[in-house]
GUMIGU-140302 format. One record per residue (C-alpha): residue number from 1; residue in one letter; chain; x, y, z. Coordinates in Angstrom, 1 decimal, m for minus. Each point is the difference from the previous one (the first is absolute). Layout:
NUM/A/A/X/Y/Z
...
***
This chain:
1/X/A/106.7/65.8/m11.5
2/X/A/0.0/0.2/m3.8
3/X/A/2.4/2.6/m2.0
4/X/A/m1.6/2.5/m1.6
5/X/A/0.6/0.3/m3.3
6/X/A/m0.2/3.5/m2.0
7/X/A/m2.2/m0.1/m2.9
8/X/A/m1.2/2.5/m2.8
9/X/A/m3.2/0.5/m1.6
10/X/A/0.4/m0.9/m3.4
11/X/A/m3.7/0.2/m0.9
12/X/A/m3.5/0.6/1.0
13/X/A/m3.3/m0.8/m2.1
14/X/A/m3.2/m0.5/0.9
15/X/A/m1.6/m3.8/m0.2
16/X/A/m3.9/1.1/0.1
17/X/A/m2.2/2.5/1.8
18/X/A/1.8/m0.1/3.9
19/X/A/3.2/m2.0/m1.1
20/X/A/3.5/1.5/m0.4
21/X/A/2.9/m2.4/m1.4
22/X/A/3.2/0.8/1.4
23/X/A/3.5/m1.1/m1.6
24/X/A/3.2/0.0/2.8
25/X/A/3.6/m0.6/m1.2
26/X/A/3.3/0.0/2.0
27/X/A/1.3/3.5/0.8
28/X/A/3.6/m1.5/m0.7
29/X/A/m0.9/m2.0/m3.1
30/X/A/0.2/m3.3/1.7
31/X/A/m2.5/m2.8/m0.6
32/X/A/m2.4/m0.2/2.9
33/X/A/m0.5/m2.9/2.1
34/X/A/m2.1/m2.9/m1.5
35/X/A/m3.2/m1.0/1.4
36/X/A/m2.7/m2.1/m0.4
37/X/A/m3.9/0.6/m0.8
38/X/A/m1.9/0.7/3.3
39/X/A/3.0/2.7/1.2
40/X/A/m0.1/3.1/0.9
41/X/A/2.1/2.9/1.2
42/X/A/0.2/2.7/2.4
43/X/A/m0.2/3.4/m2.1
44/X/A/1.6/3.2/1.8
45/X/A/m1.5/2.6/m1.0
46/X/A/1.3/3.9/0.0
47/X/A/m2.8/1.2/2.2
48/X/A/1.8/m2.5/2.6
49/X/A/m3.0/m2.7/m0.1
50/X/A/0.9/m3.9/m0.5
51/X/A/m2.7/m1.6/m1.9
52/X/A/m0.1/m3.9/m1.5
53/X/A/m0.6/m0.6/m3.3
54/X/A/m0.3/m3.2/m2.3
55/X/A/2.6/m0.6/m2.6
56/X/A/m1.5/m0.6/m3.4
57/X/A/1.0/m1.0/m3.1
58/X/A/3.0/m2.8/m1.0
59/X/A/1.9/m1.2/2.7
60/X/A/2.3/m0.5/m2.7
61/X/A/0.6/3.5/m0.7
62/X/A/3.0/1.0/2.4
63/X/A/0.8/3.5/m1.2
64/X/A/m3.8/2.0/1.3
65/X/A/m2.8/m1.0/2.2
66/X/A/m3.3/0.9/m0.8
67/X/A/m2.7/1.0/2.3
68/X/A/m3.7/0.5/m0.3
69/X/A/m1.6/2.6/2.1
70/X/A/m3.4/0.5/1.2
71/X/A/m1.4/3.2/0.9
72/X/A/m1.5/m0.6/3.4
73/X/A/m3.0/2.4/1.1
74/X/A/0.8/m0.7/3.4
75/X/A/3.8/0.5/m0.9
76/X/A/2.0/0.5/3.3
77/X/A/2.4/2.1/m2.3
78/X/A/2.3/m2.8/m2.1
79/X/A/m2.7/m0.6/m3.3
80/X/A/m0.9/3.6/0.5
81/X/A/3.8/1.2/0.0
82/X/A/1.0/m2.4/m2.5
83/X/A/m2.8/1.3/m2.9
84/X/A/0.3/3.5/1.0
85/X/A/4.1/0.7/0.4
86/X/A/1.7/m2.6/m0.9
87/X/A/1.3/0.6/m3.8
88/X/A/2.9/m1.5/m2.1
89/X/A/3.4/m0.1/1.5
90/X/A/m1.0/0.7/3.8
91/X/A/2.1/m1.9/1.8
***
């Protein structure tokens, strides 16, 4: 099992019609892990749902992760929660 590791919204903005873009940094100011293109990660949500979701962006870039979020019509709760609730510095 991997840790868990507490993150912060830093920002949300939307990329397009259904897309929201979705900025995580460390909740203790540390760099996050590196990773390479093709990852993803598990996001806990508030609502208690787990969903997987792509990293974007430059692997380079240590200090935030960036997500891009679809809003699913058939949403089983995660895009729907995420474009609905979720706003800058949920944890």
């Amino acid at each position: 099992m991997r840790d868990i590791l507490p993150v912060v919204v830093d920002g949300l903005w939307r990329q397009g019609a259904k897309n929201l873009a979705v900025s995580l940094v460390s909740a203790e100011g540390q760099p996050l892990p590196a990773w390479t293109p093709g990852a993803h990660i598990d996001l806990h949500l508030p609502c208690g749902l787990i969903r997987q979701y792509s990293l974007t962006g430059s692997p380079a870039e240590r200090d935030r992760y960036l997500l891009c979020i679809a809003r699913e019509s058939q949403s089983r709760g995660g895009s729907r929660y995420i474009h609905d609730t979720l706003r800058r510095d949920s944890h």
